[in-house]
PDB file of N, CA, C, O and CB in Angstrom:
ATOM      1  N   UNK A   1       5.236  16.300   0.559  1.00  0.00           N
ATOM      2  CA  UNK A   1       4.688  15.773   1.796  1.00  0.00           C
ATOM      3  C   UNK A   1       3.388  15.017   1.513  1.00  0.00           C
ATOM      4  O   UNK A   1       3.207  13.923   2.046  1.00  0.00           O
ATOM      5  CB  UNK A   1       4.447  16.910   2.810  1.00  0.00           C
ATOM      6  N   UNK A   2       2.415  15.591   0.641  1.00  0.00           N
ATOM      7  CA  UNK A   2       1.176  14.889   0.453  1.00  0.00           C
ATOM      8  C   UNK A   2       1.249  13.392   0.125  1.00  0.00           C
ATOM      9  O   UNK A   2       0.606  12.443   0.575  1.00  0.00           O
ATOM     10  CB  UNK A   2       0.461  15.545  -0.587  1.00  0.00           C
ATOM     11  N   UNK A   3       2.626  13.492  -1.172  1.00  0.00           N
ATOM     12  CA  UNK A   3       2.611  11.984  -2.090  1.00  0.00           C
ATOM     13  C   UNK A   3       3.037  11.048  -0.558  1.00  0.00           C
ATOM     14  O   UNK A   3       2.161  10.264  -0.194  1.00  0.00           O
ATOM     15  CB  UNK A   3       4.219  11.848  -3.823  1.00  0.00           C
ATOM     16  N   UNK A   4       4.186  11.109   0.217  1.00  0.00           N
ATOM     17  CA  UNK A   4       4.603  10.408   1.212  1.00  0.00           C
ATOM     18  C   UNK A   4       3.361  10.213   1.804  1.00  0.00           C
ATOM     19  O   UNK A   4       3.108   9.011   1.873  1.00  0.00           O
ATOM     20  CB  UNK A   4       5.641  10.979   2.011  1.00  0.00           C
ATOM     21  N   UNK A   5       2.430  10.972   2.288  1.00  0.00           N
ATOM     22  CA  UNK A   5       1.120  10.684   3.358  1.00  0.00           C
ATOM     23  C   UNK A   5       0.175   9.416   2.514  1.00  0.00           C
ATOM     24  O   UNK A   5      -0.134   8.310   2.957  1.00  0.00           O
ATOM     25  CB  UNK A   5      -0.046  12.438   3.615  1.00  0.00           C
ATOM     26  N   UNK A   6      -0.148  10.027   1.135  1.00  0.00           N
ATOM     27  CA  UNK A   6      -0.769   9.300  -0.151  1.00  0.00           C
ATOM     28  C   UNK A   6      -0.102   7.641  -0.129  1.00  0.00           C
ATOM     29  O   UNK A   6      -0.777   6.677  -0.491  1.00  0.00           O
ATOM     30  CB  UNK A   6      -0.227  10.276  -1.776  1.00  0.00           C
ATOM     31  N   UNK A   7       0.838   7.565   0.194  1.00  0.00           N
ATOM     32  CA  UNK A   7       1.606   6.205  -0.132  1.00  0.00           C
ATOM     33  C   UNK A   7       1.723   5.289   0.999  1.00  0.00           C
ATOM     34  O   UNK A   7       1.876   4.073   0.882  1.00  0.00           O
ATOM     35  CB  UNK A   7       3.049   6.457  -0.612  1.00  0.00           C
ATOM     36  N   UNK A   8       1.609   6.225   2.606  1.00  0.00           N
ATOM     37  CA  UNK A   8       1.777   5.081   3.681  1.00  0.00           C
ATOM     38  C   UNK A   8       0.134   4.953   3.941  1.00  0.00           C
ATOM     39  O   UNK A   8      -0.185   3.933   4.552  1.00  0.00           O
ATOM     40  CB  UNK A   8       2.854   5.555   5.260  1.00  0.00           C
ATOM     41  N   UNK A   9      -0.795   5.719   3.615  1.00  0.00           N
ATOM     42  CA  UNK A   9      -2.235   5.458   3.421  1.00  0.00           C
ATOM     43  C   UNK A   9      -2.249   4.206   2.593  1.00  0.00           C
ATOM     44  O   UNK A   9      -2.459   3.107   3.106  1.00  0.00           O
ATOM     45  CB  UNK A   9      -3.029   6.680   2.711  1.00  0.00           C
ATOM     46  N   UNK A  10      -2.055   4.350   1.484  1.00  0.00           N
ATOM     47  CA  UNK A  10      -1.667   2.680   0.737  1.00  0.00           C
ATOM     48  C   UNK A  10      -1.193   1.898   1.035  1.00  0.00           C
ATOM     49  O   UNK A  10      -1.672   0.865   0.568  1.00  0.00           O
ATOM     50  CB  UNK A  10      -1.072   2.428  -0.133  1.00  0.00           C
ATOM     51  N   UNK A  11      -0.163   1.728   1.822  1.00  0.00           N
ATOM     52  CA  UNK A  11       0.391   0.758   2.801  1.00  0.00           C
ATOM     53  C   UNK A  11      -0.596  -0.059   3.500  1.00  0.00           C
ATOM     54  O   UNK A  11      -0.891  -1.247   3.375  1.00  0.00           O
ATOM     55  CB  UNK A  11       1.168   1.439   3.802  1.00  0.00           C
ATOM     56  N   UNK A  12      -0.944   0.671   4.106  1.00  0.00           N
ATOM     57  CA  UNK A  12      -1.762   0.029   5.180  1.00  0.00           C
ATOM     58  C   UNK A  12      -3.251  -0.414   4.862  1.00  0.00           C
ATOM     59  O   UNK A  12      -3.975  -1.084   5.597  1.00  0.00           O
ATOM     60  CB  UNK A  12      -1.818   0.988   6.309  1.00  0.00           C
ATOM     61  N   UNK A  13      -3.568   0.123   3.560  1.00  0.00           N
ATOM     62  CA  UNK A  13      -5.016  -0.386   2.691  1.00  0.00           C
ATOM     63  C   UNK A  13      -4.348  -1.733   2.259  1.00  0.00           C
ATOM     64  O   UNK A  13      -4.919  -2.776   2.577  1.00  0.00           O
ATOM     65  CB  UNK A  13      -5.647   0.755   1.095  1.00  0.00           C
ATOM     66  N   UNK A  14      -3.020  -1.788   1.463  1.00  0.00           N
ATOM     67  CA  UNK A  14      -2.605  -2.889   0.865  1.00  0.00           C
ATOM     68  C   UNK A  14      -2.487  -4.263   1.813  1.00  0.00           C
ATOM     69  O   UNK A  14      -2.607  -5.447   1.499  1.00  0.00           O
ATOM     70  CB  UNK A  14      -1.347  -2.501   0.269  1.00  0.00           C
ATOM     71  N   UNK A  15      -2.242  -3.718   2.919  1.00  0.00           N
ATOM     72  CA  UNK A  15      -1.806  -4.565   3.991  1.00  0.00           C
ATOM     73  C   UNK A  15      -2.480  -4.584   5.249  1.00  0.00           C
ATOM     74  O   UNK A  15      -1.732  -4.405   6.210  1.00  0.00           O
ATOM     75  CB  UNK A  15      -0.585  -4.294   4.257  1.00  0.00           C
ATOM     76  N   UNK A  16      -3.829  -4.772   5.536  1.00  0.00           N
ATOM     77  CA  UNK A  16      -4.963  -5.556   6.543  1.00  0.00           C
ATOM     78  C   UNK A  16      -4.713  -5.508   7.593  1.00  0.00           C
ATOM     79  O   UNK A  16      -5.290  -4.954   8.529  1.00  0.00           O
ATOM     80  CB  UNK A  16      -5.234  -6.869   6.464  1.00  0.00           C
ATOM     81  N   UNK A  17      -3.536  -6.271   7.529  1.00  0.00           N
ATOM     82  CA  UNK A  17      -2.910  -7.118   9.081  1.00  0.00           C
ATOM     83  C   UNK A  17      -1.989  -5.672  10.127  1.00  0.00           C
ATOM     84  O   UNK A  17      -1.633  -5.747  11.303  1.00  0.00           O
ATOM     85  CB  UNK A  17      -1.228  -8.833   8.415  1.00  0.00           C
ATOM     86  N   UNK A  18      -1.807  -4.328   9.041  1.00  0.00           N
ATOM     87  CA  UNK A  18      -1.417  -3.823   9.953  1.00  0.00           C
ATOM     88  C   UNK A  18      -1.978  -2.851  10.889  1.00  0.00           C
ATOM     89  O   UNK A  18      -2.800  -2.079  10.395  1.00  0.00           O
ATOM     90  CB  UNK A  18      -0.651  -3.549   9.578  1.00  0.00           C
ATOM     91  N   UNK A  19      -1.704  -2.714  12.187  1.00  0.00           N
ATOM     92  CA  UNK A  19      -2.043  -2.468  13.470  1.00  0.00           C
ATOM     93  C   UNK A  19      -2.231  -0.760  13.952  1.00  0.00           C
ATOM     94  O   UNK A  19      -3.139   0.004  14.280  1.00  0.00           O
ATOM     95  CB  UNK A  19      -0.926  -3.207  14.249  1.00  0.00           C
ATOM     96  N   UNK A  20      -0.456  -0.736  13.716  1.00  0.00           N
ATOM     97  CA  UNK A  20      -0.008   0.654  13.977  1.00  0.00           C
ATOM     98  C   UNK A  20       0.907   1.098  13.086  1.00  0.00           C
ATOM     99  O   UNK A  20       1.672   0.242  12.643  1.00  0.00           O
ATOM    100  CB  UNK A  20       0.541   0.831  15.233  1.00  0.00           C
ATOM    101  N   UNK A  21       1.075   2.631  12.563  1.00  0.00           N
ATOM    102  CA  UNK A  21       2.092   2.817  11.859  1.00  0.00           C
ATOM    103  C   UNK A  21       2.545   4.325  12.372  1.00  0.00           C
ATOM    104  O   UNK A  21       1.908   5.374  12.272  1.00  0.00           O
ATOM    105  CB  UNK A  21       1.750   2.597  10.337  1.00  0.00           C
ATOM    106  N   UNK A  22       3.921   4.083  12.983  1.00  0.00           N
ATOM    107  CA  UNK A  22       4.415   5.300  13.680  1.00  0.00           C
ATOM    108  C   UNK A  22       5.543   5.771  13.279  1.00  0.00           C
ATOM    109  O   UNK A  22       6.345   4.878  13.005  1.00  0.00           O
ATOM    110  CB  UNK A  22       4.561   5.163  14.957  1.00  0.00           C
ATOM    111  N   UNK A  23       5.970   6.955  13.117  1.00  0.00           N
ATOM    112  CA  UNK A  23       6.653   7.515  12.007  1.00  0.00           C
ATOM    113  C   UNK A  23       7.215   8.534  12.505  1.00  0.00           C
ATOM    114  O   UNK A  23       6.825   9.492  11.837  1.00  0.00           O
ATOM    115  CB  UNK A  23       5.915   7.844  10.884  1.00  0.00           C
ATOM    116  N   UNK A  24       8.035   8.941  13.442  1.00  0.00           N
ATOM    117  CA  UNK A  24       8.518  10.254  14.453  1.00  0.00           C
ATOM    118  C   UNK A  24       9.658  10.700  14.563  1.00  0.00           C
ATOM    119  O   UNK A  24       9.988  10.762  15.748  1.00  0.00           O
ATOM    120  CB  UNK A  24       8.355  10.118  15.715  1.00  0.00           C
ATOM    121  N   UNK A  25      10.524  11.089  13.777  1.00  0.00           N
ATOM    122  CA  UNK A  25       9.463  12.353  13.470  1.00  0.00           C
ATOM    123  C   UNK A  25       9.821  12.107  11.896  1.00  0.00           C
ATOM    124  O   UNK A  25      10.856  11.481  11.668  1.00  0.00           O
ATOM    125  CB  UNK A  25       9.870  14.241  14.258  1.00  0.00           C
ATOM    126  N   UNK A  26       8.910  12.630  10.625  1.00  0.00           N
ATOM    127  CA  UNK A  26       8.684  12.284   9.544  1.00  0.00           C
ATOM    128  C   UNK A  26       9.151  13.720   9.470  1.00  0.00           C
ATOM    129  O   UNK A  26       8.673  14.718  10.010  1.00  0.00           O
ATOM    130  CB  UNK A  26       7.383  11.615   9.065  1.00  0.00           C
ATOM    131  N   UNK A  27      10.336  13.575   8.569  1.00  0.00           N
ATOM    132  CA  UNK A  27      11.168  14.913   7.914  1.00  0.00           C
ATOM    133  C   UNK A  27      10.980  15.250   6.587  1.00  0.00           C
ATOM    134  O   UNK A  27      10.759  14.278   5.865  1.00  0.00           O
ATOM    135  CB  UNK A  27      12.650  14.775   7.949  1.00  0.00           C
ATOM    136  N   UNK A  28      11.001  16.468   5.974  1.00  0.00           N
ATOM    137  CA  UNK A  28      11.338  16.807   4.772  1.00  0.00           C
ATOM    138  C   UNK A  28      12.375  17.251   4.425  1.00  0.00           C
ATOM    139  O   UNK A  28      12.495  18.351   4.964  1.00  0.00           O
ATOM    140  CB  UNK A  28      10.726  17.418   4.395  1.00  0.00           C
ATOM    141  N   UNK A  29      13.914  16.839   3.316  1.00  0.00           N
ATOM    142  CA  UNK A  29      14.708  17.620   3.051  1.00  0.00           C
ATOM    143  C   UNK A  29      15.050  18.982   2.309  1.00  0.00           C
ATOM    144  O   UNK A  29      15.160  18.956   1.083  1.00  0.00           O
ATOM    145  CB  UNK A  29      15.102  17.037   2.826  1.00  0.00           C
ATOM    146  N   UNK A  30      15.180  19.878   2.832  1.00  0.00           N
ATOM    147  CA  UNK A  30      15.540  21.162   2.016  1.00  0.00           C
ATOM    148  C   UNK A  30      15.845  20.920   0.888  1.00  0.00           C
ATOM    149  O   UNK A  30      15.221  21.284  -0.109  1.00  0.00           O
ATOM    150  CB  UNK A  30      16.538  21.931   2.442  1.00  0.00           C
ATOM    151  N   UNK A  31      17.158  20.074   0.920  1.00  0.00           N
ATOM    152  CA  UNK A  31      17.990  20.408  -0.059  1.00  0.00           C
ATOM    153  C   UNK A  31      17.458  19.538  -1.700  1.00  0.00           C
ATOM    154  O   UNK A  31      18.135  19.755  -2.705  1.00  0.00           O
ATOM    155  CB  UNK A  31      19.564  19.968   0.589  1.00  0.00           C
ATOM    156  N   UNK A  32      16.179  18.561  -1.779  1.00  0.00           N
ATOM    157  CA  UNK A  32      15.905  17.720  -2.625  1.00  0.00           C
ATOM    158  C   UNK A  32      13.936  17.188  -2.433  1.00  0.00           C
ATOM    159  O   UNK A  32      13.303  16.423  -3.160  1.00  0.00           O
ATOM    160  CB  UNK A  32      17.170  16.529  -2.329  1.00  0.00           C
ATOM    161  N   UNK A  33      13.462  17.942  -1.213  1.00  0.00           N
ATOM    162  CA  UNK A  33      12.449  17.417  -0.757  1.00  0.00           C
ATOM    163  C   UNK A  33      11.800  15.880  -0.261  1.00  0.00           C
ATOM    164  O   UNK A  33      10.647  15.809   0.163  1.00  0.00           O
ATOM    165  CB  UNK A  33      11.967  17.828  -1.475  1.00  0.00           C
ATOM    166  N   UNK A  34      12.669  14.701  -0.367  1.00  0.00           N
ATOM    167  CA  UNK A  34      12.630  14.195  -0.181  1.00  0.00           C
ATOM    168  C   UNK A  34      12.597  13.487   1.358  1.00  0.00           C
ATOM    169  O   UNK A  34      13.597  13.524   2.075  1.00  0.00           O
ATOM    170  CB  UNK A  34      13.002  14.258  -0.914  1.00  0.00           C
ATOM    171  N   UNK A  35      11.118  12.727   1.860  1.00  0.00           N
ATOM    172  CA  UNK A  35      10.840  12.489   3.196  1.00  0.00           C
ATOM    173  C   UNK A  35      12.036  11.926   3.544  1.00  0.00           C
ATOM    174  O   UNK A  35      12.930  11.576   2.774  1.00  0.00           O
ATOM    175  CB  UNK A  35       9.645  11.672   3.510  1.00  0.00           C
ATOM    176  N   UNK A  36      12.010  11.842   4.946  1.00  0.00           N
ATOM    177  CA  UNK A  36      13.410  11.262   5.627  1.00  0.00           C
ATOM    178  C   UNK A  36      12.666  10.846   7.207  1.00  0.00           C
ATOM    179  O   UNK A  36      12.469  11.531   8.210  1.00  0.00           O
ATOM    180  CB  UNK A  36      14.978  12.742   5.751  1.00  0.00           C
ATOM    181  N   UNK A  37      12.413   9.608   6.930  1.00  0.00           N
ATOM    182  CA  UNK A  37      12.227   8.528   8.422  1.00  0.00           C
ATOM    183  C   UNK A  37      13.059   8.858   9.545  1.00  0.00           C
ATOM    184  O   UNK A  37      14.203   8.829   9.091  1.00  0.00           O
ATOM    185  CB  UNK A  37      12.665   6.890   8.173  1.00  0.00           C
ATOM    186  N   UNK A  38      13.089   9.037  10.275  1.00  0.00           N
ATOM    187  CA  UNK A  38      14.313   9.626  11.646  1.00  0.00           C
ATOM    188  C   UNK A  38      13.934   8.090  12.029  1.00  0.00           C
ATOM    189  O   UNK A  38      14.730   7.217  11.684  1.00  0.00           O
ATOM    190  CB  UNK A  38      13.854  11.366  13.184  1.00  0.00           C
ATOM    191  N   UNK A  39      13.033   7.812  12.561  1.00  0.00           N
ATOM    192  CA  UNK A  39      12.434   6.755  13.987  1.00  0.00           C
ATOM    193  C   UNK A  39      10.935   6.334  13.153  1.00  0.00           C
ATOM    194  O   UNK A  39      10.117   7.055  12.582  1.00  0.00           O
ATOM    195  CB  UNK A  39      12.040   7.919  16.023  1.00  0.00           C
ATOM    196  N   UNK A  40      10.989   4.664  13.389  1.00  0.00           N
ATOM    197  CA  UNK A  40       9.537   4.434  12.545  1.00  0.00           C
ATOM    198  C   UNK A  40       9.451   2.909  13.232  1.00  0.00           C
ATOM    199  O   UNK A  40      10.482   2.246  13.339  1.00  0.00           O
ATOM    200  CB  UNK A  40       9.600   4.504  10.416  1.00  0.00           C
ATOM    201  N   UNK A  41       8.214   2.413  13.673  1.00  0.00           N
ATOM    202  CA  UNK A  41       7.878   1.769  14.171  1.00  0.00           C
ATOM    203  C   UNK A  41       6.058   1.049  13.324  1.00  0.00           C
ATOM    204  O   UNK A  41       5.055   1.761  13.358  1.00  0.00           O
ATOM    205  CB  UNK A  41       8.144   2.488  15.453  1.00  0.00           C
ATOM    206  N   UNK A  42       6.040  -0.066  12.816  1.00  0.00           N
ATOM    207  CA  UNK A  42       4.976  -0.990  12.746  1.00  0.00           C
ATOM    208  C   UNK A  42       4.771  -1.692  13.574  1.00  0.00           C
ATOM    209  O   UNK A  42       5.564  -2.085  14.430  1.00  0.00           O
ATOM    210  CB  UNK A  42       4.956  -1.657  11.934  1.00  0.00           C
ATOM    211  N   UNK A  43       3.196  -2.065  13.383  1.00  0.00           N
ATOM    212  CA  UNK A  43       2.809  -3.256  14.587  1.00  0.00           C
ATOM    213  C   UNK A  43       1.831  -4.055  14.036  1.00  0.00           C
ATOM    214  O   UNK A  43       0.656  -3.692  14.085  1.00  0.00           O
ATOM    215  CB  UNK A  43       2.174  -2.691  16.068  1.00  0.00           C
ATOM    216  N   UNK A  44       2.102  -4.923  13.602  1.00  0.00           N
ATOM    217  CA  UNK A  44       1.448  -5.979  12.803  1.00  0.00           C
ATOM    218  C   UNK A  44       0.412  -6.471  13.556  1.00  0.00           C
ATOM    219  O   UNK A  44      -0.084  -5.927  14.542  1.00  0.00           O
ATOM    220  CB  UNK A  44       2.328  -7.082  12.392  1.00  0.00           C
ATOM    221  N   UNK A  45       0.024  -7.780  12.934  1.00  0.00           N
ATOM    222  CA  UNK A  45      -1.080  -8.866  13.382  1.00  0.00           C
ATOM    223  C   UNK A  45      -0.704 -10.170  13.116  1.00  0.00           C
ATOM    224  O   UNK A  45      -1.487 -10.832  12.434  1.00  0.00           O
ATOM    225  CB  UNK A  45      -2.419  -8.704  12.704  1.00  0.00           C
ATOM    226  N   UNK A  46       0.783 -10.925  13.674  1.00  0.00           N
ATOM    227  CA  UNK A  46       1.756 -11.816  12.898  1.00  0.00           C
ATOM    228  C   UNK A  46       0.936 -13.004  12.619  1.00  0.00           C
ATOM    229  O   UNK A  46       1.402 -13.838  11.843  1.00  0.00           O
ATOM    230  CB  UNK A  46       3.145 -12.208  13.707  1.00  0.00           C
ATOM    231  N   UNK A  47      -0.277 -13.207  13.170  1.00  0.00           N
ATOM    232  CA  UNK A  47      -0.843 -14.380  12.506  1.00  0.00           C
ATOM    233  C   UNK A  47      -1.462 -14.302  11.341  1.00  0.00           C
ATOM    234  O   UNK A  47      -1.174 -14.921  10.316  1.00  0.00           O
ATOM    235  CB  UNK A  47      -1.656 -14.944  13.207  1.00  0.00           C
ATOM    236  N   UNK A  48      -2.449 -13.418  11.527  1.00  0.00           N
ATOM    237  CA  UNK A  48      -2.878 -12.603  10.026  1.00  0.00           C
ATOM    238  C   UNK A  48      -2.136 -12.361   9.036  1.00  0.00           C
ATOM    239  O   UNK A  48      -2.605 -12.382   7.899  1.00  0.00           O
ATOM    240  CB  UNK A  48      -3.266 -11.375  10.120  1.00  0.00           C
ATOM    241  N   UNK A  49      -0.990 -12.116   9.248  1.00  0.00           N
ATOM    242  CA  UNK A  49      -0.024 -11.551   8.288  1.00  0.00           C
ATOM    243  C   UNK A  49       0.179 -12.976   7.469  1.00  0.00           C
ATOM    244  O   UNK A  49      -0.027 -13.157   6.269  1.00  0.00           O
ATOM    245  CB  UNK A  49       1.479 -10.807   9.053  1.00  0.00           C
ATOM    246  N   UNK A  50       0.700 -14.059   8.572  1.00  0.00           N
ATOM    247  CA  UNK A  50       1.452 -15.324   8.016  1.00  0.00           C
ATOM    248  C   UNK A  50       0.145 -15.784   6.858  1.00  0.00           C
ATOM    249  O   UNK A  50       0.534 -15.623   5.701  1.00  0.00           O
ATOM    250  CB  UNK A  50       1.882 -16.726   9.492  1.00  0.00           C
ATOM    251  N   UNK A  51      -0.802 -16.131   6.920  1.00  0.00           N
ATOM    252  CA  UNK A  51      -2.039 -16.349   6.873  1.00  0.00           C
ATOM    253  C   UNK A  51      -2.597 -15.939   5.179  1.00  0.00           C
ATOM    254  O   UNK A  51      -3.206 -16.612   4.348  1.00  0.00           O
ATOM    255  CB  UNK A  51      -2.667 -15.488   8.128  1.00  0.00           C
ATOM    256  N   UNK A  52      -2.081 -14.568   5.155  1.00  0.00           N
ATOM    257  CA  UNK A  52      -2.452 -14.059   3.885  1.00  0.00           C
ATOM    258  C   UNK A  52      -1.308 -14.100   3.078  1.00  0.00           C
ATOM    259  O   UNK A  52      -1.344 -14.281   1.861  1.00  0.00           O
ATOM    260  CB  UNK A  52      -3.011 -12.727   3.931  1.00  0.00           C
ATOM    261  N   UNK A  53      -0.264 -13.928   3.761  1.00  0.00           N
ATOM    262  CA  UNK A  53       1.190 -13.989   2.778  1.00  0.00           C
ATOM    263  C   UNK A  53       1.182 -15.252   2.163  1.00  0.00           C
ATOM    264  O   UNK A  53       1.417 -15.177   0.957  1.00  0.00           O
ATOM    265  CB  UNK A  53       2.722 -13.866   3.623  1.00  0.00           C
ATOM    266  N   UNK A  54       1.014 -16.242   2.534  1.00  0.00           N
ATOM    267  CA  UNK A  54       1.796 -18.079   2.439  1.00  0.00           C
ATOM    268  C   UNK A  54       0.264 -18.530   1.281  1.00  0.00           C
ATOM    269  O   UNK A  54       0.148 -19.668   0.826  1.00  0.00           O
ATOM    270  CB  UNK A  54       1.853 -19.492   4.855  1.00  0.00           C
TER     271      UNK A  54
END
């Protein structure tokens, strides 16, 4: 669970332009531990974004 938290924290350092990052519900599997996204939602800054990408 930590490394998944550790990595969308980086996400969003890597990437400026983003807004919101919603993640509901953020699962762990029993059987391998591996996170599992159910429902996930970003919310950018599409001008910003275009801006730094190009």
């Amino acid at each position: 669970m930590k490394d998944i938290l550790l990595r969308l924290s980086q996400l969003v350092k890597d990437f400026p332009f983003v807004d919101e990052l919603d993640i509901n519900p953020l699962m762990i599997s029993d059987k391998d531990g591996e996170p599992i996204a159910v429902d996930g939602r970003i919310k950018i800054r599409l001008q910003e974004a275009e801006r730094l990408i190009k």
